[in-house]
N, C-alpha and C positions, 0 to 999 in steps of 0.2 A: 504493500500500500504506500509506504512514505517513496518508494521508487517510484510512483505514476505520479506524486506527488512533486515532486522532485525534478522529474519528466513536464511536467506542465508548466511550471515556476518557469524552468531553464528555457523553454519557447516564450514566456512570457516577456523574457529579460532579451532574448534573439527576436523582438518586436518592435523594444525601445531599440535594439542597436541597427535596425534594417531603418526603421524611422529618420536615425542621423545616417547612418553610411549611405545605404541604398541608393537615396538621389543626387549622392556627389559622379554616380557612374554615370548617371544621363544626365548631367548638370549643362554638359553644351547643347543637348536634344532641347531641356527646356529654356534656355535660353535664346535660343531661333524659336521658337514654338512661342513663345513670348514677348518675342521681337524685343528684345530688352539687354543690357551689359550687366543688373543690377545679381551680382552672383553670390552678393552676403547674404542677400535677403530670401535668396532659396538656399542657399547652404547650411544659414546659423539658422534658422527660426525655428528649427526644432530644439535645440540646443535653449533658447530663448526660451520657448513653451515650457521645457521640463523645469527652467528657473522661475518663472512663473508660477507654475502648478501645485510643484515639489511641496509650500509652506502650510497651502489649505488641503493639498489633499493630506496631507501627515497628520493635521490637528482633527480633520474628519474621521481619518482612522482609528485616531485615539477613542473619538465619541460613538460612530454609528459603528466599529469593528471592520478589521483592517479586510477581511476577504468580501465585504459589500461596496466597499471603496473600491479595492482594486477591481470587480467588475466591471463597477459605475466607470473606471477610466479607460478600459477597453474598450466601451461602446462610443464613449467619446472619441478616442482614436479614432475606431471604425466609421465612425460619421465624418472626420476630420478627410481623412484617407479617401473617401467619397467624394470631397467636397472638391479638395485636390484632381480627382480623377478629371471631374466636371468641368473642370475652375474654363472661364472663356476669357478672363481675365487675371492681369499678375497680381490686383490687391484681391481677388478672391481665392486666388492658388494661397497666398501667404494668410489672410485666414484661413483657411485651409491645414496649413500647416500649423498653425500655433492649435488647434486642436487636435491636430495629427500628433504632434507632439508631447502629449501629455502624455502618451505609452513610456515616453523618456523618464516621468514621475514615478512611474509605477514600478521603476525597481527597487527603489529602497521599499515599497511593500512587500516586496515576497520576500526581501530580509528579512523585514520585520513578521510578517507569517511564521518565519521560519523559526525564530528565536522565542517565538512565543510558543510551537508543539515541538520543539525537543529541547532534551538537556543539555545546559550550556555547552562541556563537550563535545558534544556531537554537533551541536549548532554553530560552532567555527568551522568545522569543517564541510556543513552542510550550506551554508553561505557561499563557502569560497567554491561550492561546488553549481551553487546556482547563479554567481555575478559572475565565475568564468567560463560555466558549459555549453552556452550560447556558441564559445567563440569557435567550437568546434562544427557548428553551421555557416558561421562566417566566413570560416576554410574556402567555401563552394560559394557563398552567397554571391559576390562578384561577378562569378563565370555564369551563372545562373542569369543573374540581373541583366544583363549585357545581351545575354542571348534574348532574356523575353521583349525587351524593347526593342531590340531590331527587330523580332518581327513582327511583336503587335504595336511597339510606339509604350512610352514612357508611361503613357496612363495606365498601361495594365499594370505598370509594379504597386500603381498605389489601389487596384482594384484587388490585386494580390493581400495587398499588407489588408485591409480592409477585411479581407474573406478570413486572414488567418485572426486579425483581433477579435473577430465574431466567435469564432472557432475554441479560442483561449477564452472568450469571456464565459463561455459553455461550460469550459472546463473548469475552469476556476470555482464554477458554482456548484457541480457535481463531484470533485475532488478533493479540491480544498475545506479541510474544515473551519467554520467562522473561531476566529481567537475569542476565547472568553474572556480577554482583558482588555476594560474597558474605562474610558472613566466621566465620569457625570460633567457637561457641561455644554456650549452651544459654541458656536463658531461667531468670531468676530470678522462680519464679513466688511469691515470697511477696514480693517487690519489688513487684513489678507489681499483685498484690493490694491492698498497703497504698497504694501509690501512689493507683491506681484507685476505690478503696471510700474513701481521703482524701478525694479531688478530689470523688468525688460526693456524699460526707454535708457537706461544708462547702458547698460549692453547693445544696445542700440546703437548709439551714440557712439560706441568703439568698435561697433560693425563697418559702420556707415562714413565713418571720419578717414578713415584712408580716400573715399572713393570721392569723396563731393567737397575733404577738406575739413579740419578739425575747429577752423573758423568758420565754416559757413551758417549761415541763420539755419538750417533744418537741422542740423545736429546739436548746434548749438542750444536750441530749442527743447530736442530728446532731453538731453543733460539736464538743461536746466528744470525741466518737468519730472526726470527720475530723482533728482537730490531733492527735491524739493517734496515728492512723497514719498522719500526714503525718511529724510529728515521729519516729518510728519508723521510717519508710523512711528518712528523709534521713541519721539514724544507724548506718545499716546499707550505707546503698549506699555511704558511700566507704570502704566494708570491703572490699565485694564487687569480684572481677576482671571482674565481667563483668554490668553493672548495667544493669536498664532503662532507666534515662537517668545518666548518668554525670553526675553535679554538678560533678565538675571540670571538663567541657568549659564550664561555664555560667559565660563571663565573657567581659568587653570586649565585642567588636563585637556577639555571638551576642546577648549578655544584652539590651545597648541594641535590636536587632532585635524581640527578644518583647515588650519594654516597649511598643513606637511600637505594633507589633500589637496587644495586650490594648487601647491606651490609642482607638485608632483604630478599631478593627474593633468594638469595645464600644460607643463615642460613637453610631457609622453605624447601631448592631441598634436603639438606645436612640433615635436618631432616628425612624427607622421607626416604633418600637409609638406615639410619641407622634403621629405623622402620623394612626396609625390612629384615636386619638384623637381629636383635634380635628377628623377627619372628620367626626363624625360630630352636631356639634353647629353649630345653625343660628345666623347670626351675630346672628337676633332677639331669642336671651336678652340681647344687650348685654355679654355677659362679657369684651369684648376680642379675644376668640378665636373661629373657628369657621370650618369649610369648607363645609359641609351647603350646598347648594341654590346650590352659586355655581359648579359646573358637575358635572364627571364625574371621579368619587373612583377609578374604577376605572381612569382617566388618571392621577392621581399616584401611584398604586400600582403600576401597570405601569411607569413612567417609571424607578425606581432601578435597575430588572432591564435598562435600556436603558443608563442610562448604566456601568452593571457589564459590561456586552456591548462597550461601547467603553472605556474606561478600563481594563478586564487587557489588551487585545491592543498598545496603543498603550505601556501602558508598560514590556511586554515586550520591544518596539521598540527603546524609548529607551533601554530598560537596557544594551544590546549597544551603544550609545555614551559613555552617557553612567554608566553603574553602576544596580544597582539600589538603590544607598543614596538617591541623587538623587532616582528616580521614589519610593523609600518618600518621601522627603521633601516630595515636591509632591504627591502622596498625601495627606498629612497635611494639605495647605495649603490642598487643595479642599474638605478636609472642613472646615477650619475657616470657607471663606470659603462653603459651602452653610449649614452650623451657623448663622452668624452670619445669614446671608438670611432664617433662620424665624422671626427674632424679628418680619421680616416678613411672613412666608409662612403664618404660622397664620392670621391674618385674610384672606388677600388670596390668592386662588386664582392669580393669572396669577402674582404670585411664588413661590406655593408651587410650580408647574408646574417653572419653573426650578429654583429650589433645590434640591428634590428630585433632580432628575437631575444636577448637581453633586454630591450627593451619591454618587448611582451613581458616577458617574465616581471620586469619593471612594476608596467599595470598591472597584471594582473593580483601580486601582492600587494600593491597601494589600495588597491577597489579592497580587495576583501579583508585586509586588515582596518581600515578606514570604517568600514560598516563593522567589524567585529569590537573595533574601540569603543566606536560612539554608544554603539549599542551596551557596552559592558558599565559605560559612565550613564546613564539613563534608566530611571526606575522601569518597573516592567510595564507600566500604563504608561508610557511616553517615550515606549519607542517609535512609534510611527513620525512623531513630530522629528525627535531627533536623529533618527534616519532620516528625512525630507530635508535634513541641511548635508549631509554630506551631498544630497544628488544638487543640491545648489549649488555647493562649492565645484566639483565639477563641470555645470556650466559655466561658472563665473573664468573659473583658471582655464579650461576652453577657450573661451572666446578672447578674452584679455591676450593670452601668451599667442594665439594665433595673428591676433593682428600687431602684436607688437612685433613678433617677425617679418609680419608681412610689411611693416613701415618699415624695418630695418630696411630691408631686401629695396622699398621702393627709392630708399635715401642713399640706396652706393651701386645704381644701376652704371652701366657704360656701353658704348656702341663698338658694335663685332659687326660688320660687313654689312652696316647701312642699318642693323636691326638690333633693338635695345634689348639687351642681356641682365640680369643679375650676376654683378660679380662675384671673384673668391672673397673679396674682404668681406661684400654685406653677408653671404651664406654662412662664411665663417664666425661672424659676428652676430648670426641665428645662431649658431650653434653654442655658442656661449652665453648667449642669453639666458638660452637652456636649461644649460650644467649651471649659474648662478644660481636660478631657479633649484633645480636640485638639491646643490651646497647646501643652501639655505634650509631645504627639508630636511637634510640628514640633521643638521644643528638643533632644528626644533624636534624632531624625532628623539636626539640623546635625552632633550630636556624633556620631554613626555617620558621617556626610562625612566628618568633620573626620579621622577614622581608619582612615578606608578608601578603597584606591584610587579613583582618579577616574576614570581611564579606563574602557573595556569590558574585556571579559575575553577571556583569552590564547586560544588556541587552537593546537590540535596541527595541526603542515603534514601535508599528505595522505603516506602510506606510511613515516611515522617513528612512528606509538605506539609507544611503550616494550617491549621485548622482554623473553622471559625467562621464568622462573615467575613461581607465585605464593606466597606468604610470609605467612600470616595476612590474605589478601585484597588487599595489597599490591601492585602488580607491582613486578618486580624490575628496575631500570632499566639501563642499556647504560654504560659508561662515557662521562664528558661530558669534553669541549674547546670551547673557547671558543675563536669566531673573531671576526673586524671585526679593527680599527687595534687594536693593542697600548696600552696605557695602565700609567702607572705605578703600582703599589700604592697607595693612597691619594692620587690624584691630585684626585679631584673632578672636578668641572667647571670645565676651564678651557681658556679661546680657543674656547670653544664646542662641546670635545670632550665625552662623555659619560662617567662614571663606574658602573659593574656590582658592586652588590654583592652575593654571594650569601651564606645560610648554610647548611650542614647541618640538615633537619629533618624530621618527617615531619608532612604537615598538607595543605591544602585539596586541591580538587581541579582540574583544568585551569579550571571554573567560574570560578575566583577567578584571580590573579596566582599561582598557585602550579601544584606538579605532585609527587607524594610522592617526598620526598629531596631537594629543595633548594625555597629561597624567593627569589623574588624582591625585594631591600628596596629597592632605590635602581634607578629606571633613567633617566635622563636624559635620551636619544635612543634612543627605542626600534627607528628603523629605521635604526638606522649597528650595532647588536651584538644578537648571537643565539648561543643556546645551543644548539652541533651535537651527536649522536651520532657511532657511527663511521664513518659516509660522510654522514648526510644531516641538514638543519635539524630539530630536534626540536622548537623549540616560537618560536614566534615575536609578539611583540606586534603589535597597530593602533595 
């Protein structure tokens, strides 16, 4: 059963990723089809829609339960994806797409499905098995996409995505079972607006500002209308009892988490468009650079979605030993040491081969360690919300690190035989952008170690869950005793004995070192003292 489960999730998550890739394959179809140059605005708007979506649909998860949500956002897809088919026009193709997009949202919910029917344990590795098993569709999806448009035309790919979000929302209702955790409250739908319409006019704005100019009045415009109801939500939600994303949760370990993510999963998107790049130029211009004719493009294009296929399951693995701050962190380190290989790899096909799939490996430990963190710092009625900020920060480090390449690239162009080229300085000066990017994650990565457990996470012994009601989504817990050797009050550690320090509070979930209504701060020897109920062990460390 959790296999068909598991099975449905993983097409759910190769729905959002067909959503953003897919139409970069017929991106010059729909552009004559369009009569139009405007290629951010078919490119990123899906990427836009899931920053959008990501904050209300997570807070709705929390309230109406996460597998009625994740339905409701499939049919919106499939309506999107329709719209798209139809669209006779570009401003109805790009609405179109901003509901098309909202399959992008819906993956932090099948993490969050996931982490709510298994035990911790098993739920890192079942994460990293459902944000990377997709990529093992994506392998083909290319070759596939390419064929069905030449020969029915580019609207069948979205008549395609359309037939399959039906298909999945089917599944989802028959497979999935609804999470029982839940928690009492309404949605602040003017939060979520300004949030949402924020996030998308300032992303906007960095869409749009290479193409029309970072001074012209319509981007200028975007900007000033997204800060303006960024700045306006964040003044209001720490008013509100019951906010789309609650600003006060955003600090310490959470905060450092999103950073390493936006800094990370940005660098990897940003790596990629330039790969696509330098593909396509023959190393005969002399420019330094170039992959054209030095073997099969369609080999290092497929290779990141391989190494994303094996880098979320593995360090989903290792996170159940070792934490998932660790795997963010060697995450971080792959990305930087594939980044740094392309200064090789743009010339030199057999090293771009590698690097490239370094960098898959890259993604695919930052996605599923990123969802495995957040999710472990967030009580168990609020993961959906705080899952729906890691799928933001991946847009936001998307879009930002792609065009900040793409000005580099337009700021150190030069003329090669009458026709304007991207030099070795600005490619190279992409590719360092990058690897900062990177640096900068591994840094905040140690600093997330450095404040969060090291060990794997706790888990509840078999027939002691917590009894009782429930209390604002809460459960209500059993009265605790503590057994093992007796220790004095503030003893510490000494002659080798161990020291337990709890305190009153309410916070993570079994995921992390904690359980709602005490923390765990100090543990010494985790297998000489345990925290019993009233006959049996309630939660015990590895």
């Amino acid at each position: 059963m959790l296999a068909g489960q598991l099975a449905v999730l993983i097409l759910v998550n190769f729905m959002a990723d067909t959503a953003i890739g897919a139409p970069l394959v017929v991106l010059s179809d729909m552009l004559d089809h369009f009569d139009t140059d405007q290629a951010a605005w078919l490119s990123a708007s899906a990427m836009l829609a899931g920053a959008m979506w990501a904050p209300v649909l997570g807070k709705s998860a929390d309230i109406h339960g996460k597998r009625k949500v994740l339905g409701v956002t499939l049919l919106i897809s499939c309506a999107g994806a329709l719209v798209c088919a139809a669209a006779p026009a570009l401003w109805l193709f790009v609405a179109g797409r901003m509901l098309h997009g909202a399959a992008v949202a819906a993956m932090f919910l099948t993490v969050a499905l996931i982490r709510d029917a298994c035990a911790p344990r098993i739920a890192m590795v079942a994460v990293g098995i459902v944000t990377s098993g997709s990529a093992v569709l994506s392998l083909f999806d290319s070759f596939f996409v390419e064929a069905l448009a030449a020969r029915f035309g580019f609207q069948s790919l979205f008549l395609l995505s359309a037939a399959v979000a039906l298909a999945m929302a089917i599944g989802v209702r028959v497979l999935i079972p609804e999470s029982p955790v839940r928690i009492r409250g309404r949605i602040d739908v003017t939060g979520a607006l300004l949030l949402g319409g924020g996030l998308a006019a300032v992303l906007s704005y960095i869409s749009l500002g290479t193409q029309f100019g970072w001074f012209a009045v319509g981007p200028l415009a975007l900007l000033g209308a997204g800060a303006a109801a960024l700045a306006r939500w964040f003044l209001v939600t720490s008013r509100k009892p019951e906010p789309v994303i609650d600003v006060r949760d955003l600090r310490g370990p959470l905060v450092l988490t999103l950073l390493v993510v936006v800094l990370g999963t940005g660098a990897y998107q940003s790596m990629l468009q330039l790969i696509g790049i330098v593909g396509d130029v023959p190393g005969s211009l002399r420019l330094g650079y170039g992959l054209a004719e030095q073997g099969s493009l369609a080999l290092i294009f497929a290779l990141p979605a391989g190494g994303v296929m094996v880098g979320g399951p593995v360090a989903g693995a290792l996170a159940t030993r070792i934490g998932p701050a660790a795997t963010l962190a060697a995450g971080a380190a792959l990305g930087t040491a594939g980044t740094a290989g392309m200064f090789l790899g743009v010339s030199r096909f057999g090293a771009a081969v590698f690097f490239v799939f370094v960098l898959g490996l890259a993604a695919g430990a930052l996605m599923t360690s990123g969802f495995n963190m957040a999710g472990a710092l967030a009580s168990a009625d609020r993961q959906g919300g705080v899952s729906s900020l890691v799928v933001v920060m991946v847009a936001i480090g998307s879009v930002v690190l792609n065009f900040v390449g793409s000005a580099v690239l337009e700021a150190t162009t030069v003329v090669v035989g009458g026709s304007t080229e991207n030099s070795a300085t600005g490619v190279f000066s992409y590719i360092a952008v990058a690897l900062g990017a990177f640096v900068i994650a591994i840094v905040l990565a140690v600093q997330l170690g450095a404040t969060s457990p090291r060990r794997g996470p706790t888990r509840l012994a078999r027939g002691s869950e917590p009894r009782g009601g429930r209390l604002g989504g809460t459960p209500q817990l059993p009265r605790w005793r503590r057994s093992g050797p007796r220790r004095r009050a503030g003893s510490g550690r000494r002659g080798g004995q161990a020291h337990l320090t709890i305190r009153n509070e309410s916070i993570p979930d079994p995921g992390s070192v904690a359980v709602s209504g005490i923390q765990i701060v100090d543990l010494g020897r985790p297998h000489r003292d345990r925290i019993t109920g009233p006959t049996t062990p309630l939660l015990r460390t590895q």
